[in-house]
LOBA-813951 format. One line per field, with one value per residue (C-alpha): z, x, y. Coordinates in steps of 0.25 Angstrom, whole numbers. Last residue first. Layout:
BEGIN
Z c(Z ...)
X c(X ...)
Y c(Y ...)
REM end
This chain:
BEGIN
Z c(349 332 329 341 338 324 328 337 328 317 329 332 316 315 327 321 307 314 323 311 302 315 316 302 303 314 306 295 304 310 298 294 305 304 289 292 293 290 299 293 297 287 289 275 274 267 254 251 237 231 216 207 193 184 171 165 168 182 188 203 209 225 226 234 244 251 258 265 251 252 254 243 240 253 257 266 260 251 255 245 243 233 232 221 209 211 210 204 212 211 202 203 205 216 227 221 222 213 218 208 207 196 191 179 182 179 193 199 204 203 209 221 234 230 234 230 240 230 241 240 253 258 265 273 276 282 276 280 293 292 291 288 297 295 291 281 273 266 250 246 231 230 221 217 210 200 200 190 194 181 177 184 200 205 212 228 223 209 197 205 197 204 205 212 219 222 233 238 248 258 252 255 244 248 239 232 221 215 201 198 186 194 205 217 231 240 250 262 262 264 279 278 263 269 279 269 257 246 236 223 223 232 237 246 244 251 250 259 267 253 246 240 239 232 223 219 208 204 207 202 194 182 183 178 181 177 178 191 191 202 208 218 225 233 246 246 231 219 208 200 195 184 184 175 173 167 171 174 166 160 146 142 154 158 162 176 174 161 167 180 170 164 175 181 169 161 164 152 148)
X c(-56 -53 -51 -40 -34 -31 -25 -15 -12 -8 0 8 11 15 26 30 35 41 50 53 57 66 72 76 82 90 95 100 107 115 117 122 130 138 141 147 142 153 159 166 182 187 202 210 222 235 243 255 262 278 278 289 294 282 286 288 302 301 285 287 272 268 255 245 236 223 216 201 193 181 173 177 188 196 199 214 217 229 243 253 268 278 293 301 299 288 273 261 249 235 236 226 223 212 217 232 232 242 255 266 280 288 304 307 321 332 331 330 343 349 340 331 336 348 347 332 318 306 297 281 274 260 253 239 227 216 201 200 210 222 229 245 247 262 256 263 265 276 279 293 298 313 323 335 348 355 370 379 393 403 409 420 424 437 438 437 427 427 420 416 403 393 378 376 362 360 348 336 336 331 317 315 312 308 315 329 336 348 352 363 357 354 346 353 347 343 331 337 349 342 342 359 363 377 381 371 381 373 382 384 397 392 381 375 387 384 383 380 370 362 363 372 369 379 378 390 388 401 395 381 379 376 393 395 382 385 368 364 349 343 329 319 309 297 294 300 297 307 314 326 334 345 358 363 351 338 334 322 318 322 327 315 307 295 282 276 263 259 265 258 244 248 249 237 228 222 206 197 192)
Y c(72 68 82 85 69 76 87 80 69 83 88 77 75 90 87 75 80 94 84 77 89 93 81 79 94 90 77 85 96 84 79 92 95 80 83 96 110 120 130 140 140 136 130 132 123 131 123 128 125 127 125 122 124 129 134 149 149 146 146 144 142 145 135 138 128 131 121 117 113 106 119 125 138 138 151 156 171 171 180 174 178 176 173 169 178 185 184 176 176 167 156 145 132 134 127 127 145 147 157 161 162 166 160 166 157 169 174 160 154 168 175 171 172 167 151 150 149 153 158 156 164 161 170 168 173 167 167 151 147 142 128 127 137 142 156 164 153 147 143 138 136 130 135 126 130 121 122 114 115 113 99 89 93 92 79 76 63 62 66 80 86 96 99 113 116 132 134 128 118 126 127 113 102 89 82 86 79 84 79 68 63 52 59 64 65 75 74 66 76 87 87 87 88 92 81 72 73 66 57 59 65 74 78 89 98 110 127 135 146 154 138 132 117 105 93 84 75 66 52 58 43 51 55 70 76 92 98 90 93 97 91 97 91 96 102 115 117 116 126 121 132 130 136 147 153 147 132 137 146 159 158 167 169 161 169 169 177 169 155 155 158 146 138 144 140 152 155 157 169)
REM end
């Protein structure tokens, strides 16, 4: 029979749900990586040139305005302040994606500066997808065992923002392009013993896989070096090896020609 592609296979097991992707619920869901980028669409823009947005964060701790007006507010962005921007539709830009930055992201509209406010909030919440190891060792040792841990990181522990998502995660082995677990909801767990699977390969890496709505959204990888300990002749041992072998042969060579002379100088005496 023949095999089924893991993209489709990720689909079987993680099935969509009618009215249940996304964008489902009452405000929409963008899912990101630590590592990556994130955009958030700005649902009420009232002026294109986002004189009137205003963007704030909540999350679990507070709640603060990280532009206003259109301009960033750097006393409340702080150490994030050098990877948000705003595109022209006004959206929230976000690079290099940690997993405190997720949480609920509220777009809002003030005409003027100190005015009340024109047009309804438009929240957007943002996920991100974080995987971990069990050791910090980025290098272990072949037949090792190690746990690696996926966690979808939201503002409410997981409900609101994604209960209503069909959101699944899933673990595929990259090295061998293969899926190897699929589990709950926003957190699983890996415990894989360290191989390498040819002798030109000396790294492992996995991929935690967030499937919403039946679709791929975002992926979160971990790659692990594999040291092997069996000793393997290198090139230098077997020329080595090579030029002992020559030497031998000769050696052998010139010892039956000795006594070949000898013999016959006996026959001739």
């Amino acid at each position: 029979m023949a095999s089924i592609p893991c993209v489709l296979m990720l689909l079987l097991i993680c099935p969509s749900q009618v009215h249940m992707g996304a964008q489902g619920g009452n405000s929409p869901t963008e899912f990101s990586s630590a590592g990556g980028t994130a955009t958030l669409p700005c649902a009420n823009v009232l002026y294109p040139n986002c004189s009137s947005t205003t963007w704030l964060y909540s999350s679990t701790r507070d709640s603060v305005e990280l532009f206003g007006h259109g301009q960033i507010k750097p006393e409340n962005a702080k150490n994030r302040a050098a990877r948000l921007s705003l595109f022209q539709n006004c959206s929230l830009h976000i690079t290099n994606v940690t997993t405190e930055d997720a949480g609920l992201y509220t777009c809002q509209q003030f005409p003027e500066q100190g005015g009340i406010q024109s047009k309804d909030d438009a929240p957007v919440y943002l996920t991100v997808l974080h995987v971990s190891a069990s050791s910090r060792e980025t290098e272990m040792e072949m037949g090792s065992n190690v746990t690696l841990h996926c966690l979808l990181h939201t503002r409410d522990n997981c409900t609101g923002s994604v209960i209503d998502k069909g959101v699944c995660l899933s673990w595929v082995d990259k090295t061998i392009n293969r899926q190897i677990r699929t589990t709950s909801m926003c957190s699983t767990t890996l415990t894989v013993e360290l191989r390498v699977n040819n002798t030109t390969s000396t790294q492992r890496t996995w991929r935690c896989q967030l499937t919403a709505g039946g679709k791929v959204q975002t992926t979160a990888i971990y790659t692990i070096r594999v040291k092997d300990t069996v000793t393997r002749p290198t090139a230098s041992t077997n020329s080595g090896v090579l030029l002992i072998t020559r030497a031998g042969v000769f050696v052998s060579l010139l010892a039956a020609a000795l006594i070949i002379i000898v013999l016959i100088h006996k026959r001739k005496c």
